[in-house]
PDB file as gemmi writes it, atoms N, CA and C in Angstrom:
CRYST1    1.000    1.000    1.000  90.00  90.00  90.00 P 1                      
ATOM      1  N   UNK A   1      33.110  39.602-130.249  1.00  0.00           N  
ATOM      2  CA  UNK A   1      32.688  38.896-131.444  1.00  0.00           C  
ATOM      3  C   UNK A   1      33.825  37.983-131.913  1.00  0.00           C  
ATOM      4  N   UNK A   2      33.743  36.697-132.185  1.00  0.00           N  
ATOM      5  CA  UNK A   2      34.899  36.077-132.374  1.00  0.00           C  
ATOM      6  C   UNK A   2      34.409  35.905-134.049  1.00  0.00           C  
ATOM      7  N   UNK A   3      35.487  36.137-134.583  1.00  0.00           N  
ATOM      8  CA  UNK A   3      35.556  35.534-136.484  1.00  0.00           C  
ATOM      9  C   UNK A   3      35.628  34.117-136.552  1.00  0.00           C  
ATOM     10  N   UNK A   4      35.083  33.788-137.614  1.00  0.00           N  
ATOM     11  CA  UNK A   4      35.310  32.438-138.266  1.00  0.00           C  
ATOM     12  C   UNK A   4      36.451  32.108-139.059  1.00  0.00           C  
ATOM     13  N   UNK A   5      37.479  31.506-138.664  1.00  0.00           N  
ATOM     14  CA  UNK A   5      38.212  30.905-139.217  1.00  0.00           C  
ATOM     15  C   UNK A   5      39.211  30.459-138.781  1.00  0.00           C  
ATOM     16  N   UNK A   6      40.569  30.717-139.403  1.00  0.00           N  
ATOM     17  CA  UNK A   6      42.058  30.254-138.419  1.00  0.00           C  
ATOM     18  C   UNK A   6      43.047  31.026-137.672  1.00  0.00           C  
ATOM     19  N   UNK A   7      43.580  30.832-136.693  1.00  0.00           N  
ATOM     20  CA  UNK A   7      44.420  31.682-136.669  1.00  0.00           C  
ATOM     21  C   UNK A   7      45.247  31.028-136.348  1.00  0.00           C  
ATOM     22  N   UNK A   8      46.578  30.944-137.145  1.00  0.00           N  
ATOM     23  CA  UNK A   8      47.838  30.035-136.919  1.00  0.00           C  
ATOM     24  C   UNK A   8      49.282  31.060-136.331  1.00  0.00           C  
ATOM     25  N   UNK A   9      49.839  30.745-135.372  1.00  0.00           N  
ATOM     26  CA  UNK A   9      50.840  31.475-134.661  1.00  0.00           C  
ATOM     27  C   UNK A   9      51.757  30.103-135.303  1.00  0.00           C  
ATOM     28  N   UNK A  10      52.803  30.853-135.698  1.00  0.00           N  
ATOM     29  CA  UNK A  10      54.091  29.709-136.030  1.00  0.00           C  
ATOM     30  C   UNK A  10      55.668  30.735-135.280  1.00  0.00           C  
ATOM     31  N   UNK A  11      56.396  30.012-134.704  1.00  0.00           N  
ATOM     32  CA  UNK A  11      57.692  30.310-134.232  1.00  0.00           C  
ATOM     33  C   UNK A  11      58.528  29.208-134.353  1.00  0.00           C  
ATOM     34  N   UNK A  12      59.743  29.583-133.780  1.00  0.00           N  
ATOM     35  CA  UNK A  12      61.207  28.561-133.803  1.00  0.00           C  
ATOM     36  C   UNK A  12      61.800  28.163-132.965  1.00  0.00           C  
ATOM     37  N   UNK A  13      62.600  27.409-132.459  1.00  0.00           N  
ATOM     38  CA  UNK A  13      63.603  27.402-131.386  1.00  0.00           C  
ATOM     39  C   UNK A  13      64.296  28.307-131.385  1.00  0.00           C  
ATOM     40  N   UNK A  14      64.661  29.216-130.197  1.00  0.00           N  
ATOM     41  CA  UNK A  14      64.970  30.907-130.330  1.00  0.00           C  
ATOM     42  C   UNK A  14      66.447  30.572-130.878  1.00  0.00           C  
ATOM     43  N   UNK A  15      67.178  29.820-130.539  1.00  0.00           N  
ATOM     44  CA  UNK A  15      69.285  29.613-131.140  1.00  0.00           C  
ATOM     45  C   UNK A  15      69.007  29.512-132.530  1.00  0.00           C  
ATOM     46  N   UNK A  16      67.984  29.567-133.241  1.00  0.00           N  
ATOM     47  CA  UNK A  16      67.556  29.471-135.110  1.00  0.00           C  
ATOM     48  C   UNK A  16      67.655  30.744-135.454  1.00  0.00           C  
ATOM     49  N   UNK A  17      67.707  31.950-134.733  1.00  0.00           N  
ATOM     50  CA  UNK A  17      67.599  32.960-135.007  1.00  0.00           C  
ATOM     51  C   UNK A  17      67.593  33.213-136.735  1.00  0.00           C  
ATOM     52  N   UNK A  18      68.594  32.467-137.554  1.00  0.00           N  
ATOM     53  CA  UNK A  18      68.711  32.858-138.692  1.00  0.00           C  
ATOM     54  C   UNK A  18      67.695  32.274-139.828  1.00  0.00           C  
ATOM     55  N   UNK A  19      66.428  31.699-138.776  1.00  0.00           N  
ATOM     56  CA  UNK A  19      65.094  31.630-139.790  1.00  0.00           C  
ATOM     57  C   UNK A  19      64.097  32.690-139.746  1.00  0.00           C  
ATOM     58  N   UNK A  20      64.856  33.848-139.045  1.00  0.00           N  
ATOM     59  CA  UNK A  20      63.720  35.074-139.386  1.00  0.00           C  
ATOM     60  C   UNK A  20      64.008  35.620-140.582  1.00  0.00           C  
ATOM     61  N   UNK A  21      65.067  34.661-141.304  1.00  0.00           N  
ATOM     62  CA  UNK A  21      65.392  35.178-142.992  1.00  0.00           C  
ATOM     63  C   UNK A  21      64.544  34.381-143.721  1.00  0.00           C  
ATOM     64  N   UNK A  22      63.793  33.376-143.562  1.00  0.00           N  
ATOM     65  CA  UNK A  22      62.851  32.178-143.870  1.00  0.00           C  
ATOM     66  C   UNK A  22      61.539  32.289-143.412  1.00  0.00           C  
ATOM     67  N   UNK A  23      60.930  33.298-144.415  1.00  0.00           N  
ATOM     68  CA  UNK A  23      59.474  32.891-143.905  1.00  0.00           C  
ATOM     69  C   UNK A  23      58.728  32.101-144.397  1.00  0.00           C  
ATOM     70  N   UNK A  24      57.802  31.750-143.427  1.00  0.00           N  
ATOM     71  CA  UNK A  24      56.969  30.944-143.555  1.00  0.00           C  
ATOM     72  C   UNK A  24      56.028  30.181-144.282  1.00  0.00           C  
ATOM     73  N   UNK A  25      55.299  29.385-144.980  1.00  0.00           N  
ATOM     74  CA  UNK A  25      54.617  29.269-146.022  1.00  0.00           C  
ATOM     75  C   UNK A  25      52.662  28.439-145.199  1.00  0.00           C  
ATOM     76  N   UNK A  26      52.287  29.384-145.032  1.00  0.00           N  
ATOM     77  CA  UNK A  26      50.849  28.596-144.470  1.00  0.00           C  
ATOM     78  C   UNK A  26      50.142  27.674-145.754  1.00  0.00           C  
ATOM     79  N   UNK A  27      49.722  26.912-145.753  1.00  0.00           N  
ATOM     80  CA  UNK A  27      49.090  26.754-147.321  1.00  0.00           C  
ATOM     81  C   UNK A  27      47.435  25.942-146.597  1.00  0.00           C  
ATOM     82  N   UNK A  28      46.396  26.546-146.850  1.00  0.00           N  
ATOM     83  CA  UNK A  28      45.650  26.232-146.607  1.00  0.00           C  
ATOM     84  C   UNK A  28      44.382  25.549-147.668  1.00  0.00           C  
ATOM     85  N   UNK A  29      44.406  23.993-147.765  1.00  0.00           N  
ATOM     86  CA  UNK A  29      43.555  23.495-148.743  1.00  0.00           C  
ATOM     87  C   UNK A  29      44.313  23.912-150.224  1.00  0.00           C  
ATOM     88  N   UNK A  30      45.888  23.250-149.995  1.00  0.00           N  
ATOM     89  CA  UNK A  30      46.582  23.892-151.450  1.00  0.00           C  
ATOM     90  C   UNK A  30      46.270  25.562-151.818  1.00  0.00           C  
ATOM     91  N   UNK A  31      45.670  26.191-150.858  1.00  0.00           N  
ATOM     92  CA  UNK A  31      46.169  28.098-151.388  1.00  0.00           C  
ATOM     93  C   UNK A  31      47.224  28.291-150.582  1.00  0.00           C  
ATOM     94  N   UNK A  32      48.268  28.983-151.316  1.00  0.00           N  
ATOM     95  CA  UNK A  32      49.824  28.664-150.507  1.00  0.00           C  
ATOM     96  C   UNK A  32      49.436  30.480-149.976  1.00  0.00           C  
ATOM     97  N   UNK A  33      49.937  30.611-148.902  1.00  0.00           N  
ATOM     98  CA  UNK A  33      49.888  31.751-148.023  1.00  0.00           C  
ATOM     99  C   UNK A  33      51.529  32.639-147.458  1.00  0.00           C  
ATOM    100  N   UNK A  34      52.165  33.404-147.937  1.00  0.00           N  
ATOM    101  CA  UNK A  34      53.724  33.422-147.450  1.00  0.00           C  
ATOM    102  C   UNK A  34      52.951  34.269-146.182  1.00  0.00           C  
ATOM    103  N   UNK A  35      54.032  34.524-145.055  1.00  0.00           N  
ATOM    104  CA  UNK A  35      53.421  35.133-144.057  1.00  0.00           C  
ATOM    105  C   UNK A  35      55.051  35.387-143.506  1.00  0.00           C  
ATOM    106  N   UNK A  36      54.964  36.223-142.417  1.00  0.00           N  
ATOM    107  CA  UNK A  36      56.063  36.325-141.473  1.00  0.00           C  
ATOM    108  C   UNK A  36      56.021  35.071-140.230  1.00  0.00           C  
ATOM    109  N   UNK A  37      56.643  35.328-139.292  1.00  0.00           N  
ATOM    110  CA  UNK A  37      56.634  34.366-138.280  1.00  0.00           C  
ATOM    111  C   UNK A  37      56.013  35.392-137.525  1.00  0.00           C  
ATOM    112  N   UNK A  38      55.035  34.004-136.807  1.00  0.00           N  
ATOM    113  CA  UNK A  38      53.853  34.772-135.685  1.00  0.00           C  
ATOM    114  C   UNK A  38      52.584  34.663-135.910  1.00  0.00           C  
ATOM    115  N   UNK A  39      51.547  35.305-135.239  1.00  0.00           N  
ATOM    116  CA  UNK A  39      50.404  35.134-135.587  1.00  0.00           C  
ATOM    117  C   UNK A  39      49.696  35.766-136.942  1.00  0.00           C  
ATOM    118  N   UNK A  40      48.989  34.631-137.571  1.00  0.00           N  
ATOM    119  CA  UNK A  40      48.053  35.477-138.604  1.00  0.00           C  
ATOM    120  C   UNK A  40      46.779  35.108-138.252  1.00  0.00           C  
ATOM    121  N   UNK A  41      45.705  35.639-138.753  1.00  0.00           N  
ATOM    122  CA  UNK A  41      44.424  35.221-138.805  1.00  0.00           C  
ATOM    123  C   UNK A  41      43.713  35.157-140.338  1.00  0.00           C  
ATOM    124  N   UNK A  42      43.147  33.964-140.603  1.00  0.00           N  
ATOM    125  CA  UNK A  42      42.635  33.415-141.840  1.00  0.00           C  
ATOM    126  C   UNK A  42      41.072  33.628-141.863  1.00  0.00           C  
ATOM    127  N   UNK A  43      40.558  34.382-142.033  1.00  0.00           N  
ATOM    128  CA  UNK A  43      39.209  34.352-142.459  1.00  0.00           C  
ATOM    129  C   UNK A  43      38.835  33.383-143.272  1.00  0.00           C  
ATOM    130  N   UNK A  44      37.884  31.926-142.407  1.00  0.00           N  
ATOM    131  CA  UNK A  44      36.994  31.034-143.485  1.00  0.00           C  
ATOM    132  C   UNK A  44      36.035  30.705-143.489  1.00  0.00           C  
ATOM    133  N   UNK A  45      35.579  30.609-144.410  1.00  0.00           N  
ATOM    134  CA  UNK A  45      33.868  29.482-143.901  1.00  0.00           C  
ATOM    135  C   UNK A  45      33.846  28.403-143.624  1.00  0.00           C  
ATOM    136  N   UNK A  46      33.116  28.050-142.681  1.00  0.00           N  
ATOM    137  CA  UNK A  46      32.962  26.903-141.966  1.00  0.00           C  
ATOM    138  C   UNK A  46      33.293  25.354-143.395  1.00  0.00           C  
ATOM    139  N   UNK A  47      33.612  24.523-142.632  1.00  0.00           N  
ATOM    140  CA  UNK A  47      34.012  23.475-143.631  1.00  0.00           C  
ATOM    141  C   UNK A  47      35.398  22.908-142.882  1.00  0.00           C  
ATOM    142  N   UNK A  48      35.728  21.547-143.724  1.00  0.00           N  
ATOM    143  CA  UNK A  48      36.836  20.890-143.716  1.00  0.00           C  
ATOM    144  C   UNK A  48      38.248  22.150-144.307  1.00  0.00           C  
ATOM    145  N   UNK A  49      38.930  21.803-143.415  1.00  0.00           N  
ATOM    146  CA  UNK A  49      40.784  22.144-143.708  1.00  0.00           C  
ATOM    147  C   UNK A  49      41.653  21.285-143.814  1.00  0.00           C  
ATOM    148  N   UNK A  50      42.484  21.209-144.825  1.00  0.00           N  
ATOM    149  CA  UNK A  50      43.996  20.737-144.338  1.00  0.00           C  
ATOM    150  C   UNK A  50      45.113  22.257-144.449  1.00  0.00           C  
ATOM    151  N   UNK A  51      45.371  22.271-143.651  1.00  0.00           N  
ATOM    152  CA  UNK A  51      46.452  22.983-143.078  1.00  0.00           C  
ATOM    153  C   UNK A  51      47.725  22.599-143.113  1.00  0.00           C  
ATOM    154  N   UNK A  52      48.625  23.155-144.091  1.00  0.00           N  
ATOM    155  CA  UNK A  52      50.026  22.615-143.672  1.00  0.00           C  
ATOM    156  C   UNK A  52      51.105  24.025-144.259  1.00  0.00           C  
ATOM    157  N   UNK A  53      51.961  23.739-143.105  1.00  0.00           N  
ATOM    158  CA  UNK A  53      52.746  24.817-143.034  1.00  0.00           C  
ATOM    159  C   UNK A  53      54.453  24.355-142.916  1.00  0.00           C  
ATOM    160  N   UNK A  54      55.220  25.159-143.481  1.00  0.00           N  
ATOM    161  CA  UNK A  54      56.436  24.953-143.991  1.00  0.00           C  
ATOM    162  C   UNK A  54      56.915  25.987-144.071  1.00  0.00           C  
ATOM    163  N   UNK A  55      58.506  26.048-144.660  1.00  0.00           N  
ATOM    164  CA  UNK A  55      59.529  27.076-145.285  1.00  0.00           C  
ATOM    165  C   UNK A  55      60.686  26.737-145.897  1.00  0.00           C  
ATOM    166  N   UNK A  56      61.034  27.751-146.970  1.00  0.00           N  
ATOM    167  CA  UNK A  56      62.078  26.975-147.924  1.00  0.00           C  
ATOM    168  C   UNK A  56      63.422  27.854-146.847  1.00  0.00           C  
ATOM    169  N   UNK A  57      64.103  26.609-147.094  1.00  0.00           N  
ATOM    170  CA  UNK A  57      65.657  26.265-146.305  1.00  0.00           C  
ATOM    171  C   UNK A  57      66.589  25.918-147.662  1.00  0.00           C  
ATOM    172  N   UNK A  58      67.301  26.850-147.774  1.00  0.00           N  
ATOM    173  CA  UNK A  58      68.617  26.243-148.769  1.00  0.00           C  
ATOM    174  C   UNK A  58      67.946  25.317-149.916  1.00  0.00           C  
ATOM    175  N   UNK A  59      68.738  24.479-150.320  1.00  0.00           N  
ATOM    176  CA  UNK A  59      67.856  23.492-151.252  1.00  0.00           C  
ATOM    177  C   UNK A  59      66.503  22.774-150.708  1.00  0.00           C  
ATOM    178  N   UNK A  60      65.936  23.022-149.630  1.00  0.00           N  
ATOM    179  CA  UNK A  60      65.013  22.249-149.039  1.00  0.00           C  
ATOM    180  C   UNK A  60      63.498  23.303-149.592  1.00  0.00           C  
ATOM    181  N   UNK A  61      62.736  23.014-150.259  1.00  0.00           N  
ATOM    182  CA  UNK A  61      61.457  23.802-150.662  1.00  0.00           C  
ATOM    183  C   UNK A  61      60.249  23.734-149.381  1.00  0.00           C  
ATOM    184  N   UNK A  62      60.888  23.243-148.781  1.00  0.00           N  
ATOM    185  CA  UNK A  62      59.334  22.807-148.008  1.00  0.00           C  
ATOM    186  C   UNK A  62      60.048  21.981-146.523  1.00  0.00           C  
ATOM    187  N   UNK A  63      60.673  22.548-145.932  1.00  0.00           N  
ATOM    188  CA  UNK A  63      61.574  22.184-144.989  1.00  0.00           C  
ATOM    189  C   UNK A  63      60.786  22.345-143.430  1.00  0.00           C  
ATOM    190  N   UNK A  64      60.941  21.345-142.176  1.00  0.00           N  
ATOM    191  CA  UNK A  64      59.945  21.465-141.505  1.00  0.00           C  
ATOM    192  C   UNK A  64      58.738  20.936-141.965  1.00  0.00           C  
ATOM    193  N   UNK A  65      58.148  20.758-142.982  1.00  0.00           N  
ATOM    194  CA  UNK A  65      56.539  20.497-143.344  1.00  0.00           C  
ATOM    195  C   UNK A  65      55.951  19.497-142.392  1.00  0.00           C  
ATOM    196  N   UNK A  66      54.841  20.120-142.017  1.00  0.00           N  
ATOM    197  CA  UNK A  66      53.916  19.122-141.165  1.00  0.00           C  
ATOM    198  C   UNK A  66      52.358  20.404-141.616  1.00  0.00           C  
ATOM    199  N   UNK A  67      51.600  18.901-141.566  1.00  0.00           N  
ATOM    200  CA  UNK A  67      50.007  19.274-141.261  1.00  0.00           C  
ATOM    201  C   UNK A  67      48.913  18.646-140.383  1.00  0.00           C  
ATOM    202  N   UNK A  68      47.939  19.265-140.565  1.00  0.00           N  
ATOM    203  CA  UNK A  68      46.700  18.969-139.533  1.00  0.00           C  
ATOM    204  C   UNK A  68      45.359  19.263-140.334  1.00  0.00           C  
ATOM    205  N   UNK A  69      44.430  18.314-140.075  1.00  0.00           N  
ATOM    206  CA  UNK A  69      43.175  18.273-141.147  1.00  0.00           C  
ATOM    207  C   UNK A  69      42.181  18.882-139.835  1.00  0.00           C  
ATOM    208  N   UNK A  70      41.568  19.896-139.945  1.00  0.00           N  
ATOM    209  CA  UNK A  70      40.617  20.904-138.716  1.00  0.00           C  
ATOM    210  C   UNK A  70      38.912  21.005-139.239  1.00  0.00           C  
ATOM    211  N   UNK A  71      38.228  21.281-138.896  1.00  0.00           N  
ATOM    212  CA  UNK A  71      36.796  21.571-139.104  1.00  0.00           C  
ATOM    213  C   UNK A  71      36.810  22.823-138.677  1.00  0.00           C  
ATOM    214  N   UNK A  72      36.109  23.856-139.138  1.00  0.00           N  
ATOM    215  CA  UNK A  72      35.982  25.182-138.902  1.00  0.00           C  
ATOM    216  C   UNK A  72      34.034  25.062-138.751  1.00  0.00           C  
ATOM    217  N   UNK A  73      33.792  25.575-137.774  1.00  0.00           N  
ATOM    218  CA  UNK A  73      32.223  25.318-137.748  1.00  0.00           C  
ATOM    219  C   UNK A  73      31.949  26.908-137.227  1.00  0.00           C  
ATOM    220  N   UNK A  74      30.740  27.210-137.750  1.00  0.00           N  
ATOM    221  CA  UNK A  74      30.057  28.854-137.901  1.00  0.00           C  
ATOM    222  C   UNK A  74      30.442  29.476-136.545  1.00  0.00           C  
ATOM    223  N   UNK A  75      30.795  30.654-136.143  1.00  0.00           N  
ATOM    224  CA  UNK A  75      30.989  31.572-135.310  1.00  0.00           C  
ATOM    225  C   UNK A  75      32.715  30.851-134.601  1.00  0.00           C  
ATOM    226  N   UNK A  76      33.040  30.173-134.838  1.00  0.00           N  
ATOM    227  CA  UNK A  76      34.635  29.352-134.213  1.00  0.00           C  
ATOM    228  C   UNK A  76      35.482  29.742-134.782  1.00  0.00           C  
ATOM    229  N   UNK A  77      36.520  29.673-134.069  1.00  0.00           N  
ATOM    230  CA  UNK A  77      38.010  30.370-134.283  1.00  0.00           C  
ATOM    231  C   UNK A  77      38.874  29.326-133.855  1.00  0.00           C  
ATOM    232  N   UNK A  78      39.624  28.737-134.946  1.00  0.00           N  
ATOM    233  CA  UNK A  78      40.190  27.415-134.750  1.00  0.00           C  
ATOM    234  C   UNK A  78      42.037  28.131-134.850  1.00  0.00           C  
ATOM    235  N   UNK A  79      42.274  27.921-133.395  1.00  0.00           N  
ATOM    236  CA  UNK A  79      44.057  28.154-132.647  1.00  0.00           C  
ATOM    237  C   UNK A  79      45.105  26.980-133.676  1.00  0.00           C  
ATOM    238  N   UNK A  80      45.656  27.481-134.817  1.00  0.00           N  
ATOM    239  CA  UNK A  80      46.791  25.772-135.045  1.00  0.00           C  
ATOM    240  C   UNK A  80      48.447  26.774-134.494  1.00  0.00           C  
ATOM    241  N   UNK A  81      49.037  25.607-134.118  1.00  0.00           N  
ATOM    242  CA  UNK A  81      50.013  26.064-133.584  1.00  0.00           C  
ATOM    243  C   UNK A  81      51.508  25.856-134.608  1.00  0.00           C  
ATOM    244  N   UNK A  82      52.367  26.181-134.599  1.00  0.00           N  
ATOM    245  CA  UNK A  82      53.194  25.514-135.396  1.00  0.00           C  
ATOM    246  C   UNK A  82      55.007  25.678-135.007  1.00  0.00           C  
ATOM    247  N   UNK A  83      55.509  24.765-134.229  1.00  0.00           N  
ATOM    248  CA  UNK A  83      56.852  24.810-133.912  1.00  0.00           C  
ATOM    249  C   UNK A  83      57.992  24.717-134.489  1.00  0.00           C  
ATOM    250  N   UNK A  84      59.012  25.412-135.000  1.00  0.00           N  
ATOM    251  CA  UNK A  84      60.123  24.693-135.473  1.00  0.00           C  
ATOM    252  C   UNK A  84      61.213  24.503-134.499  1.00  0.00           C  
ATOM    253  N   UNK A  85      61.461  23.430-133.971  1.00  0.00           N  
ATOM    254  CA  UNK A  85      62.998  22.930-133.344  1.00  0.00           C  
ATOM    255  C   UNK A  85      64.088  23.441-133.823  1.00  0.00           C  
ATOM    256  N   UNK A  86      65.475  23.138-133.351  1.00  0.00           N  
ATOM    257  CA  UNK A  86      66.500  23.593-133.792  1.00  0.00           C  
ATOM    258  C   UNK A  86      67.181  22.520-134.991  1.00  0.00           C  
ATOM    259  N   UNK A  87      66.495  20.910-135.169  1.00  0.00           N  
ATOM    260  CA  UNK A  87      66.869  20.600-136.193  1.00  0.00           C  
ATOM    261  C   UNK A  87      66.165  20.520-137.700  1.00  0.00           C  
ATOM    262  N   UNK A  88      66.606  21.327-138.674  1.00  0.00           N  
ATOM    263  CA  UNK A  88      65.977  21.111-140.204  1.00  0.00           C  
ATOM    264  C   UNK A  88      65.876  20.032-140.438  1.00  0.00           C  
ATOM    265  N   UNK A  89      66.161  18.898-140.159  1.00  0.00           N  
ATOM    266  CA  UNK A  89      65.693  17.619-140.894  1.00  0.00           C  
ATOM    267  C   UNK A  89      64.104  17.421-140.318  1.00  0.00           C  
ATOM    268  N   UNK A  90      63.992  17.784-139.279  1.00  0.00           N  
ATOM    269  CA  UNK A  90      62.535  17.001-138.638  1.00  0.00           C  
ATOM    270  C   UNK A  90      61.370  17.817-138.990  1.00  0.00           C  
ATOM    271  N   UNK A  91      60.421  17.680-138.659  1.00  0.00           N  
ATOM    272  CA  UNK A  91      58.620  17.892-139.085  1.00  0.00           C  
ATOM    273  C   UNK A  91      58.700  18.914-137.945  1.00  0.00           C  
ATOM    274  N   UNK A  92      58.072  19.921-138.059  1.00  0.00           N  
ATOM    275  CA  UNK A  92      57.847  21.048-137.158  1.00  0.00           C  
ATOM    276  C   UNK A  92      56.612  20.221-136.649  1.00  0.00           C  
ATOM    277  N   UNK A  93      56.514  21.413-135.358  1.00  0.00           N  
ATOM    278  CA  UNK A  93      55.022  20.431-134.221  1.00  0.00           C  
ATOM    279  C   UNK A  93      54.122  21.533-134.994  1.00  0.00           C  
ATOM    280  N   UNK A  94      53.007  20.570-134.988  1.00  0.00           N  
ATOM    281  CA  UNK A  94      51.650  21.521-135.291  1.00  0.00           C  
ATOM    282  C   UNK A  94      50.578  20.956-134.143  1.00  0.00           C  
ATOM    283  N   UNK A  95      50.142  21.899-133.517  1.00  0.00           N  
ATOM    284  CA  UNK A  95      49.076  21.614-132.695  1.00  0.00           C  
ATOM    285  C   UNK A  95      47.609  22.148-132.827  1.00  0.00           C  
ATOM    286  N   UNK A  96      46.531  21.586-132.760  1.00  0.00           N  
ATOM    287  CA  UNK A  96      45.346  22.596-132.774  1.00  0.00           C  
ATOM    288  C   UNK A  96      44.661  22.838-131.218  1.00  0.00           C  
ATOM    289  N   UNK A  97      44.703  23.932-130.913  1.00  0.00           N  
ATOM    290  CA  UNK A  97      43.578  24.570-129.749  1.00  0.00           C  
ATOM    291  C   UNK A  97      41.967  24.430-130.615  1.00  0.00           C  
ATOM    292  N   UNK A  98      41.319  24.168-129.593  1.00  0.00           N  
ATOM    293  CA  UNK A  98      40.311  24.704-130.322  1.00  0.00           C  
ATOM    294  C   UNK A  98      39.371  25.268-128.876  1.00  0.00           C  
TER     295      UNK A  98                                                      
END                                                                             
């Protein structure tokens, strides 16, 4: 039986090690979500998403931020991916599987 909704896996460039002190912030359609690093699964109803995911860094509130606008359609399970590199200045990768 597959659920309806998201399931977003987010990780780092492994030499970051010291952002497993920084978790994550999923925020889906402005509901902000804290989470660990790794997979979660979002239970939604079908409809439009924006998806954007981040983490606060030192003075940075929202460090990494990048998003992706998804459609969730009845019985689908929409994969977003989310990378952080080893540099804080840049946009983490977000990818969608679907």
């Amino acid at each position: 039986m597959i659920l309806t909704g998201i399931q977003v896996k987010t990780g780092f460039f492994p030499l970051s090690w010291f952002l497993y002190m920084c978790n994550p912030t999923v925020e889906i359609n402005g509901e902000k979500n804290k989470v660990k690093w790794g997979t979660q699964f979002f239970p939604l109803a079908p409809g439009k998403y924006t998806v954007k995911i981040y983490f606060a860094y030192f003075t940075m509130p929202q460090c990494g931020a990048n998003q992706v606008d998804i459609e969730v359609k009845d019985g689908k399970s929409i994969f977003v991916d989310y990378h952080m590199g080893g540099w804080m200045m840049s946009k983490g990768k977000i990818k969608v599987v679907e």
